[in-house]
C-alpha positions as CSV (number, residue, x, y, z in Angstrom):
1,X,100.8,118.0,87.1
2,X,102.0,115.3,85.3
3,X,105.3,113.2,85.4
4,X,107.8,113.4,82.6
5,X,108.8,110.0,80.5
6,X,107.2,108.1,77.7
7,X,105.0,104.8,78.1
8,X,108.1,102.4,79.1
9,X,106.6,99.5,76.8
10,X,107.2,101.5,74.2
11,X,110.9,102.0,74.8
12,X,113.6,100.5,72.6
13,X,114.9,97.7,75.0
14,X,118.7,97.2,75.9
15,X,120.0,94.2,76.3
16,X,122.6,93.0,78.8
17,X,125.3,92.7,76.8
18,X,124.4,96.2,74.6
19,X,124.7,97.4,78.6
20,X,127.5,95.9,79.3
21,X,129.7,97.5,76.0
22,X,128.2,100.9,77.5
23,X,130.0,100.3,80.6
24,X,132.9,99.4,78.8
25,X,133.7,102.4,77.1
26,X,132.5,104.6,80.1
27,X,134.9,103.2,81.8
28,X,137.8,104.1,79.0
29,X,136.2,107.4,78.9
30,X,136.8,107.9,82.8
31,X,140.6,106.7,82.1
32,X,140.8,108.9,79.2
33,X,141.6,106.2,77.1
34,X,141.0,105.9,73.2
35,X,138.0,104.5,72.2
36,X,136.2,105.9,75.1
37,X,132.8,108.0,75.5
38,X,130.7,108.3,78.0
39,X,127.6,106.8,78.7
40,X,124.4,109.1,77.5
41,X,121.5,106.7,77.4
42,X,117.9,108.3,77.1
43,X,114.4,106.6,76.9
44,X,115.9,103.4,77.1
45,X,114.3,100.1,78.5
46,X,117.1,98.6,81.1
47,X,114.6,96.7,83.8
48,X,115.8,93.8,84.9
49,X,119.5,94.6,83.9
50,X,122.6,94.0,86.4
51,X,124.9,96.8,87.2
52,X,125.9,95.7,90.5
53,X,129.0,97.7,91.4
54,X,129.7,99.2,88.2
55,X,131.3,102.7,88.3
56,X,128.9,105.0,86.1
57,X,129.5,108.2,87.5
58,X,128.2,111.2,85.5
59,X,126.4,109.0,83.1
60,X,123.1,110.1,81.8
61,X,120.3,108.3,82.1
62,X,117.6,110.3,81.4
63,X,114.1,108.9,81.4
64,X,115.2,105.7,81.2
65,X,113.1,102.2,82.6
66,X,115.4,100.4,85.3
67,X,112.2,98.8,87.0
68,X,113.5,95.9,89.4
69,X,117.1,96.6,87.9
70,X,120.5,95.4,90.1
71,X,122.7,98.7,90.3
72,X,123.6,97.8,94.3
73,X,126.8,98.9,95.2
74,X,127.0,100.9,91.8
75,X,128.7,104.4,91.9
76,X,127.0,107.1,90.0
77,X,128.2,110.1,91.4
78,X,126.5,113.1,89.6
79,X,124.9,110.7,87.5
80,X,121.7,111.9,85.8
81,X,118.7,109.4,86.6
82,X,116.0,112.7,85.8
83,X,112.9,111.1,85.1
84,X,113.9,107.5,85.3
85,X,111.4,104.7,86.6
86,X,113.4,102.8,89.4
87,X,110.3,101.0,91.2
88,X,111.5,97.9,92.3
89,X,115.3,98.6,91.5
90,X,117.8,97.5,94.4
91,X,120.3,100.9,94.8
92,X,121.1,99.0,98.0
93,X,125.1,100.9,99.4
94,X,125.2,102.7,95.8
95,X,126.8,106.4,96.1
96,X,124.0,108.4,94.5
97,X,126.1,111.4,96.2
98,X,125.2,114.6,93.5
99,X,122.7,112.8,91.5
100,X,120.0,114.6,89.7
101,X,116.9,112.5,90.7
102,X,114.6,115.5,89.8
103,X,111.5,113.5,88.8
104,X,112.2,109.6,89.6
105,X,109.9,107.3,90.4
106,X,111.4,105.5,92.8
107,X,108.3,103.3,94.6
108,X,109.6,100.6,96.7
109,X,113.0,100.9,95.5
110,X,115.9,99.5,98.2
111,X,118.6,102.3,98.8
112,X,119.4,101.0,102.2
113,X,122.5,102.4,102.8
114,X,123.0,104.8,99.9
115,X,124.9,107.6,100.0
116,X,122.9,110.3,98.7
117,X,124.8,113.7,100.0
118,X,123.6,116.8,97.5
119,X,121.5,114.7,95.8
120,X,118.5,116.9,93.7
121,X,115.0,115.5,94.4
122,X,112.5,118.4,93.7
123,X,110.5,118.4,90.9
124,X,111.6,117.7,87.6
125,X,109.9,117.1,84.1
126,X,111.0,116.3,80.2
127,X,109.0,118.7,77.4
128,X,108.6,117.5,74.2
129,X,106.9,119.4,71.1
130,X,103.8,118.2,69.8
131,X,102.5,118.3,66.0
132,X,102.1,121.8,66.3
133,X,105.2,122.7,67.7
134,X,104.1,123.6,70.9
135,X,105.9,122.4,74.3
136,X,103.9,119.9,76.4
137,X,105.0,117.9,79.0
138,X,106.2,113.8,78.2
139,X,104.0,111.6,79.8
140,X,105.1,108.7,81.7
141,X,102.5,105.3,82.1
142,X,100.4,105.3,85.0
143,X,100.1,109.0,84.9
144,X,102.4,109.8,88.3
145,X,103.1,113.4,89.4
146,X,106.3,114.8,88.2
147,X,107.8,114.9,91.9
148,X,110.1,112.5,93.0
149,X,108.5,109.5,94.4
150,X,110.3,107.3,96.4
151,X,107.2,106.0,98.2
152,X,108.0,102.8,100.3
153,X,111.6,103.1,99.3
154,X,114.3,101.7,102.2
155,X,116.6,104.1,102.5
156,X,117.3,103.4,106.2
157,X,121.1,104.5,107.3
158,X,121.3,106.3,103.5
159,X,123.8,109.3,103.8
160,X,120.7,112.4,102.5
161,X,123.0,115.6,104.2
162,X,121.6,118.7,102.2
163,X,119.6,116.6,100.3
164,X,117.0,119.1,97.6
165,X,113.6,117.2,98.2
166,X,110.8,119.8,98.2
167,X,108.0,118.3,97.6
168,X,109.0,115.0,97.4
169,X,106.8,111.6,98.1
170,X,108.2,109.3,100.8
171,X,105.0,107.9,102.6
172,X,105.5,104.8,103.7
173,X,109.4,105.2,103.3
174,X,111.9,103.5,106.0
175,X,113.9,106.5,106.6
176,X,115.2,105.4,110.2
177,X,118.9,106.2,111.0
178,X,119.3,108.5,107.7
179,X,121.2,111.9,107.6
180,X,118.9,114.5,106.5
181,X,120.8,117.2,107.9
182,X,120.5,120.5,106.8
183,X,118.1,119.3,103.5
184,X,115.7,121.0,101.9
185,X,112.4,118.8,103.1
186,X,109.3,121.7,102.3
187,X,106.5,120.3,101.7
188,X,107.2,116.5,101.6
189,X,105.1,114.0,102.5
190,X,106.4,111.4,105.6
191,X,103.1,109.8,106.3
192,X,103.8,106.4,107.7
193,X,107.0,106.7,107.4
194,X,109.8,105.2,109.6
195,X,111.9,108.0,111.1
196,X,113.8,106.4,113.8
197,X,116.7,108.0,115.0
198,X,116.6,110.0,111.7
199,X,118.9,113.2,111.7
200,X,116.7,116.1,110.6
201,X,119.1,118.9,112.6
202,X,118.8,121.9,110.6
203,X,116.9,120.6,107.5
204,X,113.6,122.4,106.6
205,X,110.7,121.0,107.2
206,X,108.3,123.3,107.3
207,X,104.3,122.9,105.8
208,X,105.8,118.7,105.8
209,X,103.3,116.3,106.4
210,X,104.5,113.7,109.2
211,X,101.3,112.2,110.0
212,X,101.4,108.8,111.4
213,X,105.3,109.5,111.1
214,X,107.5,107.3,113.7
215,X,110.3,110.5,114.8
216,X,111.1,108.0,118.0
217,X,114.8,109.4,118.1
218,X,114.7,111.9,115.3
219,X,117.1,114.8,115.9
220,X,115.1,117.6,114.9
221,X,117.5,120.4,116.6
222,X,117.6,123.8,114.6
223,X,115.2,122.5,112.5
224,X,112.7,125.1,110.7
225,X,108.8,123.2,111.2
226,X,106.3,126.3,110.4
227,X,103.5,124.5,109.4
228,X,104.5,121.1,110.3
229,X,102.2,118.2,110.5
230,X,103.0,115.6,113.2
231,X,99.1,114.4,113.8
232,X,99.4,111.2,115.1
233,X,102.9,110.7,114.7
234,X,104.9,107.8,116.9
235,X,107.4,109.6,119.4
236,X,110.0,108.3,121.8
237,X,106.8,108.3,124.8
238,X,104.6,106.3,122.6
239,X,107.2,103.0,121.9
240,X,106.1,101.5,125.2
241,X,108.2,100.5,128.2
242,X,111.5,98.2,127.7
243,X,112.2,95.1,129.2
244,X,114.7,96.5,131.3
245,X,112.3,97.9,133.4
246,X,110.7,94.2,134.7
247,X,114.2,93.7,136.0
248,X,114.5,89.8,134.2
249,X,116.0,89.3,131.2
250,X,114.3,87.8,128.2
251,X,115.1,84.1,128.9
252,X,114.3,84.4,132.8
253,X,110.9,85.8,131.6
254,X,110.1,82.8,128.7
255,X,111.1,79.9,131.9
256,X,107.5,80.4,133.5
257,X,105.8,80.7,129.7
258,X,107.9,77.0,128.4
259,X,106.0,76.0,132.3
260,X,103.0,77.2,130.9
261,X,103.0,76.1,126.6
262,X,103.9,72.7,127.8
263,X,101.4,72.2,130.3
264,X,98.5,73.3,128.3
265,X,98.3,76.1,130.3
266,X,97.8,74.7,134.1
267,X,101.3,75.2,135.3
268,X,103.1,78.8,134.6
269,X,101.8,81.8,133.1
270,X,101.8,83.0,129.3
271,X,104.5,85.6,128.4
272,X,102.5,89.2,128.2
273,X,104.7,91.7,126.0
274,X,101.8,93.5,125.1
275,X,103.1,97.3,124.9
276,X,106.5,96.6,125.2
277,X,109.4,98.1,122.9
278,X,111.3,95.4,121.8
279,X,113.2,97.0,119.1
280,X,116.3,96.7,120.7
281,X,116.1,92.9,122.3
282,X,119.5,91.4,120.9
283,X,119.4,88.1,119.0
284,X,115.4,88.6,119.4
285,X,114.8,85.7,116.9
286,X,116.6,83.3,118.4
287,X,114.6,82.8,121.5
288,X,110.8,80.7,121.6
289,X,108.2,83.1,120.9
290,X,105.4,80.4,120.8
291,X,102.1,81.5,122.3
292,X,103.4,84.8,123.2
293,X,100.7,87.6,123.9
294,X,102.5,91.1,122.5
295,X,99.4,93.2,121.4
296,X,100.4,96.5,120.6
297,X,104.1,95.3,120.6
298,X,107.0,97.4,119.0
299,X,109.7,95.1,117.0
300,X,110.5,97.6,114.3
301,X,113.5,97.1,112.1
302,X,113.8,93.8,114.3
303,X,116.0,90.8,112.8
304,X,113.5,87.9,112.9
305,X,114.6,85.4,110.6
306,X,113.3,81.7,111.0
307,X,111.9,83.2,114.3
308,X,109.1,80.5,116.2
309,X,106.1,82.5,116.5
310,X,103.7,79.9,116.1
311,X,99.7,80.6,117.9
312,X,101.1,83.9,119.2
313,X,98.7,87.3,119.6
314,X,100.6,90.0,117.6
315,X,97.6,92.3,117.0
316,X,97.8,96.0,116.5
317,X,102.0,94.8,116.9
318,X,104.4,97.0,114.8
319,X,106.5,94.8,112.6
320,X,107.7,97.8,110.2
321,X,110.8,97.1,108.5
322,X,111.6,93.7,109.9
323,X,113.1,91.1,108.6
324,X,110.7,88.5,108.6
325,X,112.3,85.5,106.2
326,X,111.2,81.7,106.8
327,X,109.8,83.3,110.0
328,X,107.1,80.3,112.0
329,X,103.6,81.9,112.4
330,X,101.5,79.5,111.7
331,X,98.2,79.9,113.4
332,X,99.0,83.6,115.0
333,X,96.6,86.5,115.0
334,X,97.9,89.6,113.5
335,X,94.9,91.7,113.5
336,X,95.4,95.8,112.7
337,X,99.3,94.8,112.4
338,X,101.9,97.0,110.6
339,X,103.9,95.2,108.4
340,X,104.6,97.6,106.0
341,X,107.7,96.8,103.9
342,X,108.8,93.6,105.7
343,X,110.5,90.8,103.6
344,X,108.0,87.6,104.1
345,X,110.5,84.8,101.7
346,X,109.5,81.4,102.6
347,X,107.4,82.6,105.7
348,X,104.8,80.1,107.4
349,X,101.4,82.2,107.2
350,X,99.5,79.1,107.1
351,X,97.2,77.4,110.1
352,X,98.0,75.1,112.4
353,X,96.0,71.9,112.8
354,X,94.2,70.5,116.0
355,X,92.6,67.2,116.4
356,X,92.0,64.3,114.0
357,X,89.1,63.4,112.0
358,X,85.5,65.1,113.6
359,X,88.0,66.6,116.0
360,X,90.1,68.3,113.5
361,X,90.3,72.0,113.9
362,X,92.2,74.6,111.9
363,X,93.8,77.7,113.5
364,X,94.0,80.2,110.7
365,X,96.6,83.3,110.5
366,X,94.4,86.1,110.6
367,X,95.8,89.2,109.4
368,X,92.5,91.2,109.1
369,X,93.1,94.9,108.7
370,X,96.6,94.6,108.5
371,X,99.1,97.0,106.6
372,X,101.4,95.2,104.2
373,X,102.1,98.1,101.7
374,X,105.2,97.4,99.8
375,X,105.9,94.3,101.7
376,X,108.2,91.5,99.6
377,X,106.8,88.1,99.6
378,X,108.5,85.1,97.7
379,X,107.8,81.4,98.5
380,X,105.5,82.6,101.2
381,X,102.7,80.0,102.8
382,X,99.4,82.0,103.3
383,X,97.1,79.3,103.0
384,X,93.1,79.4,104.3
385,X,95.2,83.1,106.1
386,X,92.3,85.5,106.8
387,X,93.0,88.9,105.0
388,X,90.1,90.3,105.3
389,X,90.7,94.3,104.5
390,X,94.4,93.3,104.4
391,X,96.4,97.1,102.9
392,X,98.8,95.5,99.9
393,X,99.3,98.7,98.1
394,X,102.6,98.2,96.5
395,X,103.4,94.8,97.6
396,X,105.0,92.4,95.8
397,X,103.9,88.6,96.0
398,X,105.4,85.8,94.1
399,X,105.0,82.1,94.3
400,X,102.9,82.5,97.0
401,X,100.5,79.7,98.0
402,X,97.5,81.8,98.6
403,X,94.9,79.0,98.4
404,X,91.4,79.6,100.0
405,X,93.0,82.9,101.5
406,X,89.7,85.2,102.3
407,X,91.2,88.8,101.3
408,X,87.3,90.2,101.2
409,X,87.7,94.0,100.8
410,X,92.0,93.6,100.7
411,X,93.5,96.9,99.7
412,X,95.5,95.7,96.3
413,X,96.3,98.9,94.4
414,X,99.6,98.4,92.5
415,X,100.1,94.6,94.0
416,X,101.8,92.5,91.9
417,X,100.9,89.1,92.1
418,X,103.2,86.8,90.2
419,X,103.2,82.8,89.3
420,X,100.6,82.6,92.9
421,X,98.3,80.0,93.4
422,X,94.7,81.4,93.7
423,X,92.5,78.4,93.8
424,X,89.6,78.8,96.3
425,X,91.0,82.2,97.5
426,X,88.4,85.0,97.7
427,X,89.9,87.9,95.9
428,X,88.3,91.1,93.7
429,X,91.1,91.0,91.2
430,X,89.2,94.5,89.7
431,X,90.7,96.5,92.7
432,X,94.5,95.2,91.1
């Protein structure tokens, strides 16, 4: 089956200030006010376009383009966005409560926080006659199915209470903290996604496929799971032990590593967090992470802004959903980490430098193997980084200094790479 909305480039575009007068007399319809009507907008080109807190509820935007579109904080209750294109688009707090998003394509959207309670994401699709008369469906570019998609989308701590999502796409979704309760979920697909703490009580979920899932926390209480598929799904008894259990806190535990970093290793002992579930360390990012060992590590959803994580072993670590900005990893190993949808801005990928002259040594990032689908990356420093099989399926990388990066076999279906400098970097750009 095929989705439902025309080739986007083809679309009459809108411009911000044709928007804007749309807004306008919404708004006087809402009042009832002369000069009003409200805002029916169909096939229209809007990506890029700001409607950050506007009030557009029951507008109608069917099958229109709002690809990395501003509508945060926006109200559209019982809006219409049936068969719209919102990849990219930042619904971040919007209330999306009563929506018909039958048919949306909403890949790595951010709806963090969105209030979507009674919203309608089944399957949805837009017929059109062709020369003969006959009714066929209205294709879209890039040939998606006509489910809802919402694949890599955040939606973590979104309001979803009796949401209708059969047969909806959220792989790779961060989903942790949202109501679900009592939705319709049959035969959705949760791979990969992040379910933390998720309230599923009473929803349907039965013949969904959660493999690979992380339910650490879900509330799944009354829920209906004939059929369910949890293979390899992350529970509460896979996150690993918590500090608590060592008996020191944090900062007693980094004295003997400083002992140990600063004497090249003859005085102390390394930090060894390898296994541990550090999700819930407070203020995480403000403490010296340099030359850690945390293979294995948990640090989902984890606050780790202009962290110092310099020559650290984060292997097979789970950084899912974390906040990674301006974040010091120069020289780390990464190996078989999961990074999906983490926000990279300004990070440090690059080596770190040993030695002068004939002496000089580089210590590369090496992120071989690692998962980066739908990750954000602006400004970000991955030179000489090894990314060897790296998965960037959906990521989005701009300005990047990617100069003599090895990405030999990298994953890079529906990447966007944007104003990044390539030179001496080993990249099949026929697998974009």
């Amino acid at each position: 089956m095929q989705s439902s909305a025309p080739d986007p480039h083809a679309m009459p575009a809108l411009s911000q200030g044709d928007l804007d007068e749309v807004v306008r007399r919404h708004r006087l319809f809402q009042r009832g006010q002369k000069g009003g009507a409200r805002a029916v907008i169909h096939y229209h080109d809007l990506s890029g376009l700001d409607l950050t807190g506007r009030d557009l509820s029951q507008a109608d935007f069917t099958g229109c383009h709002f690809e990395d579109s501003n509508l945060a904080e926006g109200i559209f209750q019982a809006a219409i966005f049936f068969a719209c294109d919102l990849r990219g688009a930042n619904l971040r707090d919007a209330d999306l409560s009563r929506c018909d998003l039958r048919g949306a394509y909403l890949a790595g959207a951010n709806m963090s926080g969105a209030n979507m309670t009674d919203a309608d994401l089944r399957q949805g699709k837009v017929m059109k006659r062709d020369e003969s008369g006959v009714l066929v469906d209205r294709q879209r570019a890039g040939g998606e199915g006509a489910k809802t998609i919402l694949a890599g989308a955040k939606l973590n701590g979104a309001n979803m209470a009796r949401v209708q999502g059969g047969g909806a796409d959220f792989t790779d979704a961060d989903l942790s903290g949202v109501t679900l309760f009592m939705s319709d979920l049959r035969d959705v697909d949760l791979s990969g996604a992040n379910m933390t703490d998720t309230d599923l009580s009473g929803a349907n979920i039965e013949n969904a496929m959660m493999r690979g899932t992380i339910i650490a926390g879900a509330l799944l209480e009354n829920a209906e799971k004939h059929g369910l598929d949890l293979r390899e799904a992350i529970t509460d008894r896979d996150m690993g032990e918590t500090l608590e259990n060592l008996g020191k806190t944090l900062s007693e535990l980094l004295e003997t590593h400083t002992l140990w970093v600063s004497s090249a290793g003859t005085k102390g002992r390394q930090l060894d967090l390898s296994g541990y579930d550090l999700r819930n360390v407070v203020d995480l990012r403000k403490f010296p992470l340099t030359a850690v060992k945390a293979v294995g590590a948990r640090f989902l959803n984890q606050d780790l802004r202009d962290a110092q994580m310099q020559s650290a072993v984060f292997d097979e670590a789970d950084f899912r959903d974390c906040d990674l900005r301006e974040v010091d990893l120069r020289g780390s190993s990464l190996r078989y980490a999961q990074l999906a949808r983490v926000t990279l801005d300004g990070a440090k990928l690059c080596p770190l430098q040993f030695g002068r002259g004939k002496n000089k040594r580089l210590q590369r990032v090496d992120l071989s193997g690692a998962n980066l689908r739908y990750a954000r990356i602006d400004k970000g420093d991955l030179r000489d980084c090894i990314m060897m099989g790296v998965d960037l399926g959906g990521a989005v990388l701009r300005n990047c200094d990617l100069r003599r990066a090895d990405m030999t076999g990298a994953i890079l279906k529906g990447c966007i790479l944007m104003n990044c400098k390539l030179d001496g970097a080993i990249i099949d750009f026929t697998s974009l």
